[in-house]
Backbone as CSV, one residue per row, in Angstrom:
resi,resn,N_x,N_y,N_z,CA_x,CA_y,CA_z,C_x,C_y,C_z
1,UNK,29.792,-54.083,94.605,29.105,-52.933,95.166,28.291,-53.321,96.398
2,UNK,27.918,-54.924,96.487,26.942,-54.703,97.602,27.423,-55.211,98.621
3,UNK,28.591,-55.776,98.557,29.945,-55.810,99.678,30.118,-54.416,100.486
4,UNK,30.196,-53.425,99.286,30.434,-52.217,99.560,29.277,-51.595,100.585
5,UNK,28.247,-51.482,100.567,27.160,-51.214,100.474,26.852,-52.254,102.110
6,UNK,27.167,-53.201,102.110,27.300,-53.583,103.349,27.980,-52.804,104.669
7,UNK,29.224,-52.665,103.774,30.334,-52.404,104.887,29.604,-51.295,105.513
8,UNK,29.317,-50.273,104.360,28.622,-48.836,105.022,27.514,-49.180,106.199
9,UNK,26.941,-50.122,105.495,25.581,-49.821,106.526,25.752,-50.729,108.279
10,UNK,26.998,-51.128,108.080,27.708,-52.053,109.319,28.366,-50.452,109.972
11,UNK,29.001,-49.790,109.183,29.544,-48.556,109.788,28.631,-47.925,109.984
12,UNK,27.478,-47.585,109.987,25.950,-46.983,110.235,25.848,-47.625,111.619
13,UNK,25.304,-48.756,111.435,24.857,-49.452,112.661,25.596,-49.212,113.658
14,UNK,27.075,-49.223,113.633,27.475,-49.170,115.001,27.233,-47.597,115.054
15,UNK,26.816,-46.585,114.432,26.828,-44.929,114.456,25.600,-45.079,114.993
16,UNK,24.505,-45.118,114.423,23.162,-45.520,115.022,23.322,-45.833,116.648
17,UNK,23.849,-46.959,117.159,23.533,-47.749,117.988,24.271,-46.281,119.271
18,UNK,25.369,-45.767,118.878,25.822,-44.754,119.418,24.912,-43.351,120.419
19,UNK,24.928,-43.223,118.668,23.772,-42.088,118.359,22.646,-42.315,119.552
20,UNK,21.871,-43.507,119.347,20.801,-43.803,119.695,20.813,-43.452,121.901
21,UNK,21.671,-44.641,121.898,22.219,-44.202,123.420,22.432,-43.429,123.927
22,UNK,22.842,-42.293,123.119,23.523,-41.190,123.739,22.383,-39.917,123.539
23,UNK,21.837,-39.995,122.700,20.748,-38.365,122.419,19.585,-39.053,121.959
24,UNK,19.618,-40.081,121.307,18.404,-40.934,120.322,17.100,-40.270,121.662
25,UNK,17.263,-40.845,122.027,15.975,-40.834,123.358,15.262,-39.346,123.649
26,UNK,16.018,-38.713,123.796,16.361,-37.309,124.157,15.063,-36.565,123.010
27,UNK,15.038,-36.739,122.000,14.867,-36.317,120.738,13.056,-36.115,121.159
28,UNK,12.554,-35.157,120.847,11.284,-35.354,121.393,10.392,-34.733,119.823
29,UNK,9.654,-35.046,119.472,8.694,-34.678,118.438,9.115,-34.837,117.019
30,UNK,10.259,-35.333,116.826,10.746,-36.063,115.662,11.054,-37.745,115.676
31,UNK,11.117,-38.274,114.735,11.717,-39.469,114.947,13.340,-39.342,114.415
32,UNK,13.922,-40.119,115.893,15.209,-39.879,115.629,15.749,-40.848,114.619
33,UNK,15.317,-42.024,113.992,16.106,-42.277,112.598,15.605,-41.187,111.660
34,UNK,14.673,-40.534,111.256,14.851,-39.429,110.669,15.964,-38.452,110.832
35,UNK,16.199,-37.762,111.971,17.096,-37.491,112.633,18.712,-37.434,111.672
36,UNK,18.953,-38.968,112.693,19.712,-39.681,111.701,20.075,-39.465,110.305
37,UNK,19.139,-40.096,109.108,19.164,-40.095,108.116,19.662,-38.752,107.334
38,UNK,18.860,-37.661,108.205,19.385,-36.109,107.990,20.686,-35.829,107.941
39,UNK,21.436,-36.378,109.122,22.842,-36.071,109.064,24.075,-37.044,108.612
40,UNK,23.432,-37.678,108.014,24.175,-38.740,107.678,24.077,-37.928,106.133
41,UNK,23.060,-37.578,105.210,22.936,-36.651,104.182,23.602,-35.922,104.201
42,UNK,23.499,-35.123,105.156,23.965,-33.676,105.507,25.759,-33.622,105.116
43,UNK,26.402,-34.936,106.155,27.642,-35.101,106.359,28.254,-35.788,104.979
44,UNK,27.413,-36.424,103.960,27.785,-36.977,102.910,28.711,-36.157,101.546
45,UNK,28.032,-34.582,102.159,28.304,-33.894,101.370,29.816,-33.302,101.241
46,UNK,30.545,-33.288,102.398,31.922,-33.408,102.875,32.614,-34.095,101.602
47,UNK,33.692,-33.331,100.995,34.636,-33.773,100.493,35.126,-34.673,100.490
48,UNK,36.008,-35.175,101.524,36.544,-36.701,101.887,35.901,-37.384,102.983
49,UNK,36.512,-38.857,102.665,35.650,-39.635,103.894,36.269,-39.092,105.043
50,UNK,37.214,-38.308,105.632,37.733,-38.064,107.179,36.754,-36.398,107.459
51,UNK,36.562,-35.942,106.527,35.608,-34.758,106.824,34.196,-35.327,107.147
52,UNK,34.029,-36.229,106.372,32.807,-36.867,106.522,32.336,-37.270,107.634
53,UNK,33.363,-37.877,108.469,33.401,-38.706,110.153,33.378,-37.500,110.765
54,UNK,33.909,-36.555,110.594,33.944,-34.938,111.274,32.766,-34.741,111.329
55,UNK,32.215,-34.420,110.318,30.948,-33.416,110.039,29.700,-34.379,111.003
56,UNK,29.444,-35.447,110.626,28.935,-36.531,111.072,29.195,-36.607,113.170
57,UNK,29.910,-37.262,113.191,30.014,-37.044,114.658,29.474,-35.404,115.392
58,UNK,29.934,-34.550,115.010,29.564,-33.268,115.620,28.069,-33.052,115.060
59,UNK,27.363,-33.439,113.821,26.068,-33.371,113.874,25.381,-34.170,114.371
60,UNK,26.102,-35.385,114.762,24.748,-36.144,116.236,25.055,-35.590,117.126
61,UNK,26.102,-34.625,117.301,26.264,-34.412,118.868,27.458,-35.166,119.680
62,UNK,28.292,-35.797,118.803,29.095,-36.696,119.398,30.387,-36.450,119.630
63,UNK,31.196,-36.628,120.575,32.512,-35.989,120.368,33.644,-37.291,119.528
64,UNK,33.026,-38.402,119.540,33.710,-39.629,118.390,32.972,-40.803,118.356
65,UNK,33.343,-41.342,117.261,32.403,-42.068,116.574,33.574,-43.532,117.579
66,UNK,32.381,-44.236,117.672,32.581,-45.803,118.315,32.635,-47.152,117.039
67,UNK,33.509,-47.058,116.034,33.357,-48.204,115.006,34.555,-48.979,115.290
68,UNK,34.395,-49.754,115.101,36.062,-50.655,114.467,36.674,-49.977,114.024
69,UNK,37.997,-50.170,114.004,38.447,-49.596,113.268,39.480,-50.080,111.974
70,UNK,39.157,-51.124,111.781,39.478,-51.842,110.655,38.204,-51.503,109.937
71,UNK,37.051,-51.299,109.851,36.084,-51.206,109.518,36.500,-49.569,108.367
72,UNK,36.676,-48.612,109.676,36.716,-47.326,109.093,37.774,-46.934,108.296
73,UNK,39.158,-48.052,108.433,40.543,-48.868,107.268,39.556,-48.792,105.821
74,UNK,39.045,-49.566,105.934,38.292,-50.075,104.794,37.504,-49.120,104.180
75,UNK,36.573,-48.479,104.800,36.050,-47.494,104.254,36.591,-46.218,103.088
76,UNK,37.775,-46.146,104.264,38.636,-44.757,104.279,39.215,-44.874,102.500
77,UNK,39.690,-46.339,102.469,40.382,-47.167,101.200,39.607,-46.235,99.393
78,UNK,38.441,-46.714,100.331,37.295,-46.376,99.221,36.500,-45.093,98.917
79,UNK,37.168,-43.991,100.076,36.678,-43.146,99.870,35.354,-42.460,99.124
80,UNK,36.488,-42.008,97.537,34.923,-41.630,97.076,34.049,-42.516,96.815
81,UNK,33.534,-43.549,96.480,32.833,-44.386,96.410,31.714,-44.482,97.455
82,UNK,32.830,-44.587,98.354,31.519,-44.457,99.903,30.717,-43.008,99.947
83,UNK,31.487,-41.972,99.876,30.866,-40.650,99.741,29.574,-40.365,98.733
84,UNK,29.671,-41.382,97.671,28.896,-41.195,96.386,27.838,-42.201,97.122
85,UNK,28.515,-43.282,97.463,26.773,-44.216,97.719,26.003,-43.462,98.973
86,UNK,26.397,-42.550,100.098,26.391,-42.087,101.132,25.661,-40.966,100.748
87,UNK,25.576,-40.360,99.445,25.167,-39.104,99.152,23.422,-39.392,98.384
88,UNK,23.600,-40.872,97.412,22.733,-41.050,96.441,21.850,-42.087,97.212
89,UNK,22.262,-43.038,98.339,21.055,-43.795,98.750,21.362,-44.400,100.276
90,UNK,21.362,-42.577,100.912,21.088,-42.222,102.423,20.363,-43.434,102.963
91,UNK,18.940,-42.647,102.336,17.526,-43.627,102.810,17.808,-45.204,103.185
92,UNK,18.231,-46.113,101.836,18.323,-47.092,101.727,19.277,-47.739,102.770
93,UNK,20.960,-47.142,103.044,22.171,-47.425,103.850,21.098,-47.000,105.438
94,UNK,20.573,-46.013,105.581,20.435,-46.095,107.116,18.931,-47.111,107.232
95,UNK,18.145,-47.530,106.730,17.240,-48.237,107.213,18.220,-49.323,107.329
96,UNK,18.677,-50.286,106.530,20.211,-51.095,106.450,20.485,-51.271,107.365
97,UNK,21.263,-49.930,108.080,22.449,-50.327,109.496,21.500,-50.607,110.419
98,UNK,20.079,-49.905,110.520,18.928,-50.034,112.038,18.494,-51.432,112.017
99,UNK,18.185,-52.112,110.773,18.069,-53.325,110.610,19.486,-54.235,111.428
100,UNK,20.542,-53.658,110.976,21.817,-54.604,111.612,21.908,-54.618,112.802
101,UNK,21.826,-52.738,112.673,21.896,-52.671,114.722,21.006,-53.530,115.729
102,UNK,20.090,-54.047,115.185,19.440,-54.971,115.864,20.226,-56.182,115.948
103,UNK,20.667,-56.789,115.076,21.769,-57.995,115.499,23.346,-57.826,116.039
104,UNK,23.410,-56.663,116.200,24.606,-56.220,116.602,24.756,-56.875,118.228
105,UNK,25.405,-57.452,118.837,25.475,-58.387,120.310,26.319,-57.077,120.982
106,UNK,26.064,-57.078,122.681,26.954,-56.243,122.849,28.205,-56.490,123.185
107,UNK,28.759,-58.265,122.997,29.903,-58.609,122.982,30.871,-57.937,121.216
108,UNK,29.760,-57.273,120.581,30.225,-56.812,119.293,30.440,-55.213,119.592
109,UNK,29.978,-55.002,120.487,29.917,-53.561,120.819,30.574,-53.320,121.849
110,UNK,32.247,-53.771,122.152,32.590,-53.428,123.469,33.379,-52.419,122.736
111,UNK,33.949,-51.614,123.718,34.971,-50.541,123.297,36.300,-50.909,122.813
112,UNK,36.830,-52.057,123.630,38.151,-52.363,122.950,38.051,-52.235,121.464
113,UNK,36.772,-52.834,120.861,37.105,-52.750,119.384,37.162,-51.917,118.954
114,UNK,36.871,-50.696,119.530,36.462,-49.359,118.574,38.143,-48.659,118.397
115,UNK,38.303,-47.330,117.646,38.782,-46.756,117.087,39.437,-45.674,118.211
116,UNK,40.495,-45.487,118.532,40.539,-44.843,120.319,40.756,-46.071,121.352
117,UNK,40.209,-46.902,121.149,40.250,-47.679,122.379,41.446,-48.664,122.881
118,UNK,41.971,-48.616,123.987,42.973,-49.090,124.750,43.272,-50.723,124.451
């Protein structure tokens, strides 16, 4: 489980780090990992994990999510599982990924790796 529980909050971090760049800033009189945490809840509630990436991307505002995509392989595998830990300990998975996103390099964050990318 805490393999599991990793992977998510590695798929967070690079959502976060996204998120953050793109509207994070923007966000004025809230804190945007609150923010965050909201729609990451919000989107948990989605049926499957591919509704989930749906619901999720369009509630930060995003038109696609920037992960690996062996990453989101893996996830996808596990579906409900991820949906259930995603639903029961939000809180816990996104403090997690903000913690990672800090060690995240941006040789880890180029686009080739992501999901879409050339």
């Amino acid at each position: 489980m805490r393999e599991l529980e990793e992977k998510i909050a590695t798929f967070l971090a690079y959502v976060w780090k996204q998120f953050y760049a793109v509207t994070g800033k923007k966000i004025r009189g809230r804190n945007p990992l609150d923010v965050f945490q909201h729609r990451v809840k919000v989107a948990a509630y989605m049926p499957t994990f591919q509704r989930f990436l749906e619901k999720l991307a369009h509630g930060l505002g995003l038109q696609s999510l920037s992960v690996p995509g062996d990453l989101v392989l893996e996830l996808r595998e596990q579906g409900e599982k991820v949906i259930e830990l995603l639903r029961e300990e939000s809180v816990y998975l996104v403090v997690r990924a903000y913690n990672i996103s800090k060690t995240l390099s941006k040789q880890q964050v180029k686009l080739t790796d992501f999901v879409g990318g050339e």
